[in-house]
Structures are given as structure tokens and as C-alpha cells.
PDB file of N, CA, C and O in Angstrom:
ATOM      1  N   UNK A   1      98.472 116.843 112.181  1.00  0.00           N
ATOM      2  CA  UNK A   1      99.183 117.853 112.934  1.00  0.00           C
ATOM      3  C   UNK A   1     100.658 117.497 113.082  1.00  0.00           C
ATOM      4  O   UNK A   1     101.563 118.120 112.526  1.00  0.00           O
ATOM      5  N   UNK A   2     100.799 116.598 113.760  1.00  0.00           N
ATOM      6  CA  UNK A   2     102.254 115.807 113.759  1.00  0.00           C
ATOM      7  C   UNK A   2     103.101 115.838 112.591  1.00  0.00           C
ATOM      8  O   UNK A   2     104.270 116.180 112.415  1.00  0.00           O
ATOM      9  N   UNK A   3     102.092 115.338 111.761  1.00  0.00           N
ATOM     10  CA  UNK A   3     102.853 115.229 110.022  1.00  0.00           C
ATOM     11  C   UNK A   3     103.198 116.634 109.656  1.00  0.00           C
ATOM     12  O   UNK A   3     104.209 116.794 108.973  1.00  0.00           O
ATOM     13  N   UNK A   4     102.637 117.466 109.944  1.00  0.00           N
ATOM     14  CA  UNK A   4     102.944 118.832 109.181  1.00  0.00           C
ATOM     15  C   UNK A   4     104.325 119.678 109.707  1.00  0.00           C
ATOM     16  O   UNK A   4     105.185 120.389 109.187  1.00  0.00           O
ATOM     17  N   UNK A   5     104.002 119.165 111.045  1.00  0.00           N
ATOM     18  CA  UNK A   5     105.124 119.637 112.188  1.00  0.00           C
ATOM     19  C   UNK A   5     106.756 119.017 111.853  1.00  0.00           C
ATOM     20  O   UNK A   5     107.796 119.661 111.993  1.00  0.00           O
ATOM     21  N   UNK A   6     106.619 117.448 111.330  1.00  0.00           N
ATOM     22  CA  UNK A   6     107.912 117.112 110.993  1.00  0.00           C
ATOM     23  C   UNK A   6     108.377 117.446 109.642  1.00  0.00           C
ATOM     24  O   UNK A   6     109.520 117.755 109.303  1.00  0.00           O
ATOM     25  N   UNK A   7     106.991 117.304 108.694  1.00  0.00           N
ATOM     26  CA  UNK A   7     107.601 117.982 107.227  1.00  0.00           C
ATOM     27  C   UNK A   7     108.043 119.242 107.267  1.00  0.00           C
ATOM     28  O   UNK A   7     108.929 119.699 106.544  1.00  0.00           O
ATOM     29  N   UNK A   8     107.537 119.729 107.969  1.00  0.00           N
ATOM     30  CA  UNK A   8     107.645 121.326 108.231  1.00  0.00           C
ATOM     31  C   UNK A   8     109.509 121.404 108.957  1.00  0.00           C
ATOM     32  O   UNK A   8     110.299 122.327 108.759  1.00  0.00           O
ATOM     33  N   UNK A   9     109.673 120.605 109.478  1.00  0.00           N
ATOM     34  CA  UNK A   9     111.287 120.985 110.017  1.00  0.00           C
ATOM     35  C   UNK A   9     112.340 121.019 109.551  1.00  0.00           C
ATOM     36  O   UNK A   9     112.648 120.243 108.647  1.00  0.00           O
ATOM     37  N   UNK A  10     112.751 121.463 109.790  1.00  0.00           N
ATOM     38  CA  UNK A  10     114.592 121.992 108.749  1.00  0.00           C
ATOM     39  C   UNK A  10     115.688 121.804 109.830  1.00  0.00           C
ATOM     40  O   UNK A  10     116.838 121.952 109.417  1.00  0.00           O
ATOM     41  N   UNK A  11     115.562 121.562 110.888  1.00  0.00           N
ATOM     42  CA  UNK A  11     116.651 120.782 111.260  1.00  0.00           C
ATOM     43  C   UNK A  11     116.397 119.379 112.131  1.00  0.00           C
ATOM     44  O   UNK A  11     116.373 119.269 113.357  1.00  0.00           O
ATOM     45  N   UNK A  12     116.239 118.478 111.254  1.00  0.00           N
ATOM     46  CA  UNK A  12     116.007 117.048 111.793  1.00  0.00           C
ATOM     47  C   UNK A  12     117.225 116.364 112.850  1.00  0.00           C
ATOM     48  O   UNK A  12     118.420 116.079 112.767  1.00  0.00           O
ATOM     49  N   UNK A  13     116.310 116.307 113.713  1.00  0.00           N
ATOM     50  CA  UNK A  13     117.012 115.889 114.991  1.00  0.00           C
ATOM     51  C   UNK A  13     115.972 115.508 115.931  1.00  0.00           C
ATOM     52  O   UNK A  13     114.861 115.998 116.131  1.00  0.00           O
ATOM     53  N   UNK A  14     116.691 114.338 116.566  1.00  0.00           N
ATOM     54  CA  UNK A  14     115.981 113.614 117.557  1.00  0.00           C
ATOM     55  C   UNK A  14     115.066 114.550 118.709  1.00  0.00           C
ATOM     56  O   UNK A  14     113.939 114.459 119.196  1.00  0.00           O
ATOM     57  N   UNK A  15     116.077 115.367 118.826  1.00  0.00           N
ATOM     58  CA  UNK A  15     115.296 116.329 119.725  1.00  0.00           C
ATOM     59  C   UNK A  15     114.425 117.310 118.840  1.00  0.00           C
ATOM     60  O   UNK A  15     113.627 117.932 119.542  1.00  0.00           O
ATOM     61  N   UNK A  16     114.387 117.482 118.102  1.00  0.00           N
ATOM     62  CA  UNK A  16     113.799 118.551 116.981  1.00  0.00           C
ATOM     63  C   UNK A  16     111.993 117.521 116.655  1.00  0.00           C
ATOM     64  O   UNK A  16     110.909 118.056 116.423  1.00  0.00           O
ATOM     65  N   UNK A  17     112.239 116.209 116.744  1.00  0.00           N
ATOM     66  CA  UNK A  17     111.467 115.223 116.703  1.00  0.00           C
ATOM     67  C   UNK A  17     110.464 114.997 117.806  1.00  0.00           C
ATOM     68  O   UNK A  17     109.249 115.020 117.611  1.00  0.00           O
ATOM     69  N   UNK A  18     111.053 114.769 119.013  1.00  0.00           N
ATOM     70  CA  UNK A  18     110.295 114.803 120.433  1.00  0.00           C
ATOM     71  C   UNK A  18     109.452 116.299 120.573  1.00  0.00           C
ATOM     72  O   UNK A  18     108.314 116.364 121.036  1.00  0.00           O
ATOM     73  N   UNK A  19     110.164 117.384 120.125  1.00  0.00           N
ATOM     74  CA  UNK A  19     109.237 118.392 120.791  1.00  0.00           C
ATOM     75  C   UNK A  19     108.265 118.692 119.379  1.00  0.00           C
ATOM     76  O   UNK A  19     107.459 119.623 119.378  1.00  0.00           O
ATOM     77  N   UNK A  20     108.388 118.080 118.574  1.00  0.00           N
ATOM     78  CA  UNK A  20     107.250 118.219 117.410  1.00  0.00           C
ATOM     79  C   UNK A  20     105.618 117.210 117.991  1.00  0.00           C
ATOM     80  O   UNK A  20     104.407 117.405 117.889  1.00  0.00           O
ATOM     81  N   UNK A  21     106.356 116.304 118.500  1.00  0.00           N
ATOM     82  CA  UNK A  21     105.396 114.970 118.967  1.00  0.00           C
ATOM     83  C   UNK A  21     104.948 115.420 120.036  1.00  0.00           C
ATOM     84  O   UNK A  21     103.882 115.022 120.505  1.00  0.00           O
ATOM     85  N   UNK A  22     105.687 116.324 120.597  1.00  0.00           N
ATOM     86  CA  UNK A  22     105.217 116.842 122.521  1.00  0.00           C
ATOM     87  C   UNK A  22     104.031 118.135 121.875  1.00  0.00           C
ATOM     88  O   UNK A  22     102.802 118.119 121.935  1.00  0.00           O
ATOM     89  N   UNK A  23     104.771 118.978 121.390  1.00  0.00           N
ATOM     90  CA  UNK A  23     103.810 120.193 121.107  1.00  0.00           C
ATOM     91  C   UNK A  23     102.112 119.796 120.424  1.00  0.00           C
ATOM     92  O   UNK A  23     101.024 120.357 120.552  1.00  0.00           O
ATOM     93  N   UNK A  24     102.517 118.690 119.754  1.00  0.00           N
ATOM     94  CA  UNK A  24     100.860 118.224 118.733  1.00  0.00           C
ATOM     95  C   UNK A  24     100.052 117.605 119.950  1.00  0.00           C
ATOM     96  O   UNK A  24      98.872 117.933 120.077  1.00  0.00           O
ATOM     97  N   UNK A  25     100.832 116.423 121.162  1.00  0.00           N
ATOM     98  CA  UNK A  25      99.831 116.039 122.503  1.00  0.00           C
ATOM     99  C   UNK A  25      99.610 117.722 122.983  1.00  0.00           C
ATOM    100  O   UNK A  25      98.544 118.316 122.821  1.00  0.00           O
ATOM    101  N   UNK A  26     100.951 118.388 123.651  1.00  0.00           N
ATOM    102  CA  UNK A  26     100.032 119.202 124.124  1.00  0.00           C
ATOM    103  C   UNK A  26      98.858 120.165 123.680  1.00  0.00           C
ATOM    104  O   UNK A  26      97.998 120.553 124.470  1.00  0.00           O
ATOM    105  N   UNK A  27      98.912 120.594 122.038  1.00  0.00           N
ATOM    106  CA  UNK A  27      97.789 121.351 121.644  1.00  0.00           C
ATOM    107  C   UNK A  27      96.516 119.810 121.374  1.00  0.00           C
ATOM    108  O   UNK A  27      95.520 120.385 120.935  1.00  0.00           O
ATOM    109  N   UNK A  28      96.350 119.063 121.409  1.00  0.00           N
ATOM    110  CA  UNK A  28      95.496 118.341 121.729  1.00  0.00           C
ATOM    111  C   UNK A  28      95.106 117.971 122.898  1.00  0.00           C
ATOM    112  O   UNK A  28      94.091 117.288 123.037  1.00  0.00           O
ATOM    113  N   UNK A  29      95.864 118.371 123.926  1.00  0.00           N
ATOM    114  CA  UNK A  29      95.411 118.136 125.588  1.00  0.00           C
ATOM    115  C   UNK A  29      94.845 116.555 125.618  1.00  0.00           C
ATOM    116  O   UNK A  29      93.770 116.075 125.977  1.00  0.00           O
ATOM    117  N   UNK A  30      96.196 115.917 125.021  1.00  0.00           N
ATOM    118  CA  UNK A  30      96.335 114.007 125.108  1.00  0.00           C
ATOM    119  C   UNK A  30      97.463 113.976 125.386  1.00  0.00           C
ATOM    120  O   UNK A  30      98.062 114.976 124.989  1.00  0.00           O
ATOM    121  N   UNK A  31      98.330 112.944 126.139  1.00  0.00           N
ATOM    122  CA  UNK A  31      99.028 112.418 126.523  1.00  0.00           C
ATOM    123  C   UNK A  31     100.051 111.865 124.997  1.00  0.00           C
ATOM    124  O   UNK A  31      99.812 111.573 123.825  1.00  0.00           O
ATOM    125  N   UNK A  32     101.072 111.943 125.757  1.00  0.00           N
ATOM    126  CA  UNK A  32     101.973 111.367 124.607  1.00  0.00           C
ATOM    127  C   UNK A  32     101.621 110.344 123.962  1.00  0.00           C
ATOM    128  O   UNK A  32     101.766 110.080 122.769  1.00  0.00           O
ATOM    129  N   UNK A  33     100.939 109.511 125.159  1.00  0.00           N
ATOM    130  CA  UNK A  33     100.506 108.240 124.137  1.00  0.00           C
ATOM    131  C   UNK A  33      99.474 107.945 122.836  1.00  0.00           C
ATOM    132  O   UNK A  33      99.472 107.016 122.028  1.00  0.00           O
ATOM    133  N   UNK A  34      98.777 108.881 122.942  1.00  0.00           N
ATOM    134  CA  UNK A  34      97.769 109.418 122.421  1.00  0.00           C
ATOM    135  C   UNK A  34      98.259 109.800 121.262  1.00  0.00           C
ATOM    136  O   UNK A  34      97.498 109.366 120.398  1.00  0.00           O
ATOM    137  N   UNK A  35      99.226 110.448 120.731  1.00  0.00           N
ATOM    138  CA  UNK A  35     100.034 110.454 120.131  1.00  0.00           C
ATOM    139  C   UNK A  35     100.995 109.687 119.404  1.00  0.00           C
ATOM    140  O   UNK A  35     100.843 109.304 118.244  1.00  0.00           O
ATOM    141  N   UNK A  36     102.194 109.432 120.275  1.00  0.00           N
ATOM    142  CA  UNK A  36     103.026 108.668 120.070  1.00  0.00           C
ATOM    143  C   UNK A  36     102.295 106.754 119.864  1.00  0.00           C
ATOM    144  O   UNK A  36     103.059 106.030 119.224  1.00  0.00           O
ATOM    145  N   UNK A  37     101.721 106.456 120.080  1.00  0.00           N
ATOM    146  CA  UNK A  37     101.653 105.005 119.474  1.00  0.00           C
ATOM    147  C   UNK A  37     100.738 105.369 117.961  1.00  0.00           C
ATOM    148  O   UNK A  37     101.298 104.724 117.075  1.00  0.00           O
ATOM    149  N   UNK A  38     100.194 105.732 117.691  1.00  0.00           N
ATOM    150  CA  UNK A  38      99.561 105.593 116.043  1.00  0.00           C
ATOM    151  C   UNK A  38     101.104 106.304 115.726  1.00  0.00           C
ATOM    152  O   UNK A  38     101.819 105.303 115.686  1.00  0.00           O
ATOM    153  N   UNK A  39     101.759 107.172 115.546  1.00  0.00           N
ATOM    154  CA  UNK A  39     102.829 107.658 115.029  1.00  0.00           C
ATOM    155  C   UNK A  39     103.716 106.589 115.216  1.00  0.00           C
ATOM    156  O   UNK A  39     104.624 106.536 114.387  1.00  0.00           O
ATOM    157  N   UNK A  40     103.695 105.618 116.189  1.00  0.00           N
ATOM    158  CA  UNK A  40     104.624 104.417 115.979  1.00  0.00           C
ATOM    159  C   UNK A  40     104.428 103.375 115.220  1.00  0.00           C
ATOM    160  O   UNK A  40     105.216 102.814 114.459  1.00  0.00           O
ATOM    161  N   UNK A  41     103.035 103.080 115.534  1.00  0.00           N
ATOM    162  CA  UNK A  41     102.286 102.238 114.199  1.00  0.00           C
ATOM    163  C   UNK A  41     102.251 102.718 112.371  1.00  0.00           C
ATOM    164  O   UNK A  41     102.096 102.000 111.384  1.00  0.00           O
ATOM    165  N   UNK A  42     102.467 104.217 112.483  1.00  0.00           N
ATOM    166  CA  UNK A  42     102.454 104.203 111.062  1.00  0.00           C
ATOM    167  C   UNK A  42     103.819 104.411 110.272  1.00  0.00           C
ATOM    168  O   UNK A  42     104.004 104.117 109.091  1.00  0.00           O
ATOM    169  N   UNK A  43     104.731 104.969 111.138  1.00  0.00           N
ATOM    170  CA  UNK A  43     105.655 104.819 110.672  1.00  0.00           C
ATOM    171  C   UNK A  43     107.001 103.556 110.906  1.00  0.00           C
ATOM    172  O   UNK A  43     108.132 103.575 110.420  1.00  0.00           O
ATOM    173  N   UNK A  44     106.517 102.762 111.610  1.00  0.00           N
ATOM    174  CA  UNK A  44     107.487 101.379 111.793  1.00  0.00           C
ATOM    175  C   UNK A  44     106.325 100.470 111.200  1.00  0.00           C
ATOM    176  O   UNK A  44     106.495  99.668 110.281  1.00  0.00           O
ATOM    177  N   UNK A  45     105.500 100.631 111.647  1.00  0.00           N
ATOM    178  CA  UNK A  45     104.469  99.419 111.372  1.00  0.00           C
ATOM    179  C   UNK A  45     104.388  98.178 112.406  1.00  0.00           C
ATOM    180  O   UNK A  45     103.889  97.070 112.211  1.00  0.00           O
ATOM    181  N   UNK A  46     105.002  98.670 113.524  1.00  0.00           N
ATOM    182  CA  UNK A  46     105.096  98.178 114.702  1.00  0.00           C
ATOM    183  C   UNK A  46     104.072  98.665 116.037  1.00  0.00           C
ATOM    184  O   UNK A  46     103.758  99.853 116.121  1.00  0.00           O
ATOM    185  N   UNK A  47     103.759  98.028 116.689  1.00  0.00           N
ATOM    186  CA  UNK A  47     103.319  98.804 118.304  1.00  0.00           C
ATOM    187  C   UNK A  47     104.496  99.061 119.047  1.00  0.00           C
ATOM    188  O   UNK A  47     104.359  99.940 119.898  1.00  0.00           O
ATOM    189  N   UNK A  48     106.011  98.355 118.933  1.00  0.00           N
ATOM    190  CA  UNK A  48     107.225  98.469 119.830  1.00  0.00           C
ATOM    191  C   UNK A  48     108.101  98.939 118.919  1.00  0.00           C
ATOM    192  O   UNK A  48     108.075  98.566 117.746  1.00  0.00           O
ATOM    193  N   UNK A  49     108.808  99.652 119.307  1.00  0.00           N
ATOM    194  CA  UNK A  49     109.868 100.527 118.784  1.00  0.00           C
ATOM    195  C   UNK A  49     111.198 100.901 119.973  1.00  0.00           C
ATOM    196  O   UNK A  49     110.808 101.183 121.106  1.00  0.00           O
ATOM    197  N   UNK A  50     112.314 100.904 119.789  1.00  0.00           N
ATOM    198  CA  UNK A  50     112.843 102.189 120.287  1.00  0.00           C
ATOM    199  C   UNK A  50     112.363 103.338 120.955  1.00  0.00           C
ATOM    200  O   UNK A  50     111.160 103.524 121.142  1.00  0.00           O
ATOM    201  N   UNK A  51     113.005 103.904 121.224  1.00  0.00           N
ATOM    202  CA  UNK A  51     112.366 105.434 121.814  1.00  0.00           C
ATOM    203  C   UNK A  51     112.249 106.232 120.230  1.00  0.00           C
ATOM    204  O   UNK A  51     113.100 106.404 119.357  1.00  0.00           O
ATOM    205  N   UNK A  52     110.254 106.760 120.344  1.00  0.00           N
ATOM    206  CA  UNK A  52     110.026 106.990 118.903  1.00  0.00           C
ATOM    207  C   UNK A  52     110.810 108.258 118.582  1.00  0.00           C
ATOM    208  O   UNK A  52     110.909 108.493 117.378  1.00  0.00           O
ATOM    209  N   UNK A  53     111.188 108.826 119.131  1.00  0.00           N
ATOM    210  CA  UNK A  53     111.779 110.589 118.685  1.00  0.00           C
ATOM    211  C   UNK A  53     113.026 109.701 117.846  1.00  0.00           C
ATOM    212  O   UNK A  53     113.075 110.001 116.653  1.00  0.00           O
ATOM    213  N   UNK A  54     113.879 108.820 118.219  1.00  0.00           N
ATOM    214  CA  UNK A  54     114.707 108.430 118.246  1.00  0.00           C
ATOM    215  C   UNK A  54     114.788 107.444 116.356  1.00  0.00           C
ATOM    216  O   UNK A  54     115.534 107.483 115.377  1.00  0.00           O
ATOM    217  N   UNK A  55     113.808 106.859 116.673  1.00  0.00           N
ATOM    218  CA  UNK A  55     113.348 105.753 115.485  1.00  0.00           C
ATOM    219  C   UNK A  55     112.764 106.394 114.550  1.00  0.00           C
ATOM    220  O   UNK A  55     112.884 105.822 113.467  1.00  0.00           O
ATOM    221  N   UNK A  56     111.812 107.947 114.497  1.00  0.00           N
ATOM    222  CA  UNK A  56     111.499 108.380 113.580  1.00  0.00           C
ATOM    223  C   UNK A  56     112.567 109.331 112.868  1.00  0.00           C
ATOM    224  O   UNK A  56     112.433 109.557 111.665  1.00  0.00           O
ATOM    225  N   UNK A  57     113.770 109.970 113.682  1.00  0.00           N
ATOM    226  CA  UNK A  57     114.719 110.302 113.591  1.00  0.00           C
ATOM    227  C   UNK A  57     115.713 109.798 112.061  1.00  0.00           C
ATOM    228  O   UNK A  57     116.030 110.349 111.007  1.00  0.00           O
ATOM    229  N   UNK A  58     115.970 108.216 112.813  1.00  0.00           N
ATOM    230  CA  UNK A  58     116.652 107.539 112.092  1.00  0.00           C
ATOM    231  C   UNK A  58     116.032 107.125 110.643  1.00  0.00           C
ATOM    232  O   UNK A  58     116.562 107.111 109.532  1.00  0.00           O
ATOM    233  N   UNK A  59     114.882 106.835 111.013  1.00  0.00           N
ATOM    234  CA  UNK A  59     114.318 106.359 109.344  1.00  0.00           C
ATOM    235  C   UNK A  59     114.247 107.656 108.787  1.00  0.00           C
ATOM    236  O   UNK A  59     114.068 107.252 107.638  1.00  0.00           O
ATOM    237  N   UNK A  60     114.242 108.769 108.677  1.00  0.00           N
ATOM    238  CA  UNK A  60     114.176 110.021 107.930  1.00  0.00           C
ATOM    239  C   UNK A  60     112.708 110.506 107.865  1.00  0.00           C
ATOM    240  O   UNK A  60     111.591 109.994 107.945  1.00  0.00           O
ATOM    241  N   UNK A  61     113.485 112.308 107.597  1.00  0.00           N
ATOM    242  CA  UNK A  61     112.253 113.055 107.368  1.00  0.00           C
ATOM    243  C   UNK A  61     111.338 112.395 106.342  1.00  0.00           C
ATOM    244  O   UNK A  61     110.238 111.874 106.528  1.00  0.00           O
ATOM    245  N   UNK A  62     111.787 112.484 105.621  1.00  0.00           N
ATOM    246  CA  UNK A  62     111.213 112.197 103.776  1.00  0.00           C
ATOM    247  C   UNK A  62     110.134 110.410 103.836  1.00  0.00           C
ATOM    248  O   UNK A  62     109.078 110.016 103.342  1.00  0.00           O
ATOM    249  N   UNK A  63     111.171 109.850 104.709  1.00  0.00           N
ATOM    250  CA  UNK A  63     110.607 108.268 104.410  1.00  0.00           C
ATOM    251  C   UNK A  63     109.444 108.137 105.919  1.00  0.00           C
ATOM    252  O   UNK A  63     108.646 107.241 106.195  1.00  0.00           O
ATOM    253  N   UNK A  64     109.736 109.262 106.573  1.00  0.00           N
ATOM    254  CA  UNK A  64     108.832 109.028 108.290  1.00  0.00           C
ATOM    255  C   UNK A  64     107.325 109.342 107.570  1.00  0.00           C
ATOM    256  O   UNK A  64     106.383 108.549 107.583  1.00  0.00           O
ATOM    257  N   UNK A  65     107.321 110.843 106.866  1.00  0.00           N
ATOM    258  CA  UNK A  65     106.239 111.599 106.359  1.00  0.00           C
ATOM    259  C   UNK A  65     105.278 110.855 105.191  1.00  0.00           C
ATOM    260  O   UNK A  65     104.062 110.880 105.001  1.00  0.00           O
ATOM    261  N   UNK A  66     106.490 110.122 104.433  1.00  0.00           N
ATOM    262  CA  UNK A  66     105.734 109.380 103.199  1.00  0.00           C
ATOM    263  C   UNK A  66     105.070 108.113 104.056  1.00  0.00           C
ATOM    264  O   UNK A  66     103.924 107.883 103.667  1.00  0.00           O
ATOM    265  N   UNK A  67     105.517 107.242 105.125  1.00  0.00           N
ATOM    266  CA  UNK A  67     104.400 106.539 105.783  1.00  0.00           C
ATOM    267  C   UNK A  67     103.326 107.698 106.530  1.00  0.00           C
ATOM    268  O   UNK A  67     102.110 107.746 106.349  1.00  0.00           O
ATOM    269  N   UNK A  68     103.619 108.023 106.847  1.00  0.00           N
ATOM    270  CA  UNK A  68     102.690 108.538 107.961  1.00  0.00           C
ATOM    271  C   UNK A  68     101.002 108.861 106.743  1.00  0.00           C
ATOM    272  O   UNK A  68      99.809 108.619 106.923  1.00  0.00           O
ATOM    273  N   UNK A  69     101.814 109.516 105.533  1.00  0.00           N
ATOM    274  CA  UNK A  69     100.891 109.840 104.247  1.00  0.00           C
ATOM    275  C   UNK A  69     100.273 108.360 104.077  1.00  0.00           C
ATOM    276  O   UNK A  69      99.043 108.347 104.119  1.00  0.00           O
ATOM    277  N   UNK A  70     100.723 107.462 103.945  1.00  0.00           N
ATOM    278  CA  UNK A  70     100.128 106.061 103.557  1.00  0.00           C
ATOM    279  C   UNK A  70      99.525 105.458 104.771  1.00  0.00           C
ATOM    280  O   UNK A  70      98.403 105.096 104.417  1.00  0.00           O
ATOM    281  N   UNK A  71      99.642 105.262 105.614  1.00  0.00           N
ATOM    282  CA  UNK A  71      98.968 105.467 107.078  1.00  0.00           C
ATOM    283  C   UNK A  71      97.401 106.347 106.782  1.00  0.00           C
ATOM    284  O   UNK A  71      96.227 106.051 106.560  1.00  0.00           O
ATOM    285  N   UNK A  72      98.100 107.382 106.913  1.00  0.00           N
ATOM    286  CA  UNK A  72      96.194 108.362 106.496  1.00  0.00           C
ATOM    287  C   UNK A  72      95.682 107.424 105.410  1.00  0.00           C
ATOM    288  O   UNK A  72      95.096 106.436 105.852  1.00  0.00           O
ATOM    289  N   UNK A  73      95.784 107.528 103.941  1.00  0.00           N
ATOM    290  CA  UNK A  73      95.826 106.935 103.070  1.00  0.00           C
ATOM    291  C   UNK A  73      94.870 105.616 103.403  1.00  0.00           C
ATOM    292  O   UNK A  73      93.665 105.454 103.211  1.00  0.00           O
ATOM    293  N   UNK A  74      95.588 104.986 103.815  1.00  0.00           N
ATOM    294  CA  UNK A  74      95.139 103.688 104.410  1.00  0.00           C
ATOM    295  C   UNK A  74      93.888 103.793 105.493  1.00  0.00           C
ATOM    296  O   UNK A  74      93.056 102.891 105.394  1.00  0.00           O
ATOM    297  N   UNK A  75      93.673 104.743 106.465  1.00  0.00           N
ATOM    298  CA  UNK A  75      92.535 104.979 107.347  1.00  0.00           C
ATOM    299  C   UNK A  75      91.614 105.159 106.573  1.00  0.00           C
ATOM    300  O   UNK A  75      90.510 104.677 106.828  1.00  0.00           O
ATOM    301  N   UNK A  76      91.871 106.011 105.255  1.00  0.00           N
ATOM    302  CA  UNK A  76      90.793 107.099 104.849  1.00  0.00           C
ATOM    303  C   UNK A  76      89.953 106.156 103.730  1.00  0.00           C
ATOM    304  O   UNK A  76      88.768 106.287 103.425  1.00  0.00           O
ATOM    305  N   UNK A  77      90.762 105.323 103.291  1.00  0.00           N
ATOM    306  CA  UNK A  77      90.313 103.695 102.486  1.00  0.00           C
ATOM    307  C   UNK A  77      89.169 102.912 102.955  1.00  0.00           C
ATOM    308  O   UNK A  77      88.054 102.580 102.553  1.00  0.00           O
ATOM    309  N   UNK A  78      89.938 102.758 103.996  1.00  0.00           N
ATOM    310  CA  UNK A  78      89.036 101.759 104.926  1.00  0.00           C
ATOM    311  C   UNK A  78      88.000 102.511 105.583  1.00  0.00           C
ATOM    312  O   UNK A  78      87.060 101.717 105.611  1.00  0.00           O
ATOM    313  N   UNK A  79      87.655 103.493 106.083  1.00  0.00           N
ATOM    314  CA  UNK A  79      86.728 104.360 106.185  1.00  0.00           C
ATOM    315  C   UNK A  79      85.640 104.674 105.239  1.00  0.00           C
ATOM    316  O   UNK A  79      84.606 105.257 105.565  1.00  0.00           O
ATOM    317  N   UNK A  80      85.956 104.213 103.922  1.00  0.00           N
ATOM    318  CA  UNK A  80      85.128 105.318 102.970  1.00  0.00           C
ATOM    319  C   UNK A  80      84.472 103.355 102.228  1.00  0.00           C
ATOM    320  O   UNK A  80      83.541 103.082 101.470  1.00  0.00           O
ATOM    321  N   UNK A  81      85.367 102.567 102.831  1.00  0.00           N
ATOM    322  CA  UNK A  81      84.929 101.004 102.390  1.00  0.00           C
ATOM    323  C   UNK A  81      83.570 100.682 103.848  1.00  0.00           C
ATOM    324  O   UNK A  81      82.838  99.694 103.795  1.00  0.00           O
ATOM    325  N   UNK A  82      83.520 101.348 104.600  1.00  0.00           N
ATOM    326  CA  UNK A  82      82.785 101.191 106.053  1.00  0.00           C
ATOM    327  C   UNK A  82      81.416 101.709 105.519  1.00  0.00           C
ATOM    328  O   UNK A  82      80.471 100.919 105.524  1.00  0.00           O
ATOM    329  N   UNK A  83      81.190 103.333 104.930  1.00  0.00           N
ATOM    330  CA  UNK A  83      80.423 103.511 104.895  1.00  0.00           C
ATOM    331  C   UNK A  83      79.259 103.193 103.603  1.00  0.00           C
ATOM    332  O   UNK A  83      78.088 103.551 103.726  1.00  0.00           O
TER     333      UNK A  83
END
């Protein structure tokens, strides 16, 4: 959801960023965090970051989306190695 919301944007901006990350918690009725930390983990590869609107901002549309893709990628691996 998140991912589609930032590929999907045409004017990248920090704030353009936060309410992409706000709108996906609120249509999931989860908390930012709920959210915002796997989106921090997949695209820094960190648990600590900056303020993420801010850090996903800076690393770019193009390079935020292509982790976030390798992130899934990577779940959907290890998932399919589980069963």
C-alpha cells in the first residue's frame, strides 16, 4: 500500500511523503508505527533513522521504492523457504 502510494507520487516531498505513510496507517486502522518502522527497516536497513518522511525523502523516489521492492522480495523468499 505504502509502496504504491510513493511510486504513485509526482511531487516528492517530505511532506508529500508523511501523508502517503499517514493515509496507508490510517486506511489500515494501525498506528504510525505499524507502519513506519518496517518502512524504516526496508528502506535504510536500519530500526533508527531520522524522521522517516524526511530520510525516505532524501534517499529518493526511485531508490526508496526499489528497496522497499527488495524488502517484499526478501519476505516473500524467506516465506516460501518456511513452508
Amino acid at each position: 500500500m505504502v509502496r504504491d502510494k510513493l511510486a504513485a507520487m509526482s511531487d516528492w516531498t517530505a511532506e508529500n511523503v508523511h501523508h502517503a505513510i499517514q493515509a496507508t496507517a490510517d486506511e489500515l486502522e494501525v498506528g504510525m508505527g505499524k507502519v513506519g518502522m518496517p518502512l524504516r527497516v526496508a528502506v535504510t536497513g536500519a530500526g533508527q533513522s531520522p524522521a522517516l518522511d524526511v530520510t525516505v525523502h532524501a534517499i529518493g523516489k526511485s531508490r526508496s521504492v526499489e528497496r522497499i521492492n527488495k524488502a517484499l522480495a526478501f519476505i516473500a523468499e524467506r516465506e516460501s523457504q518456511q513452508s
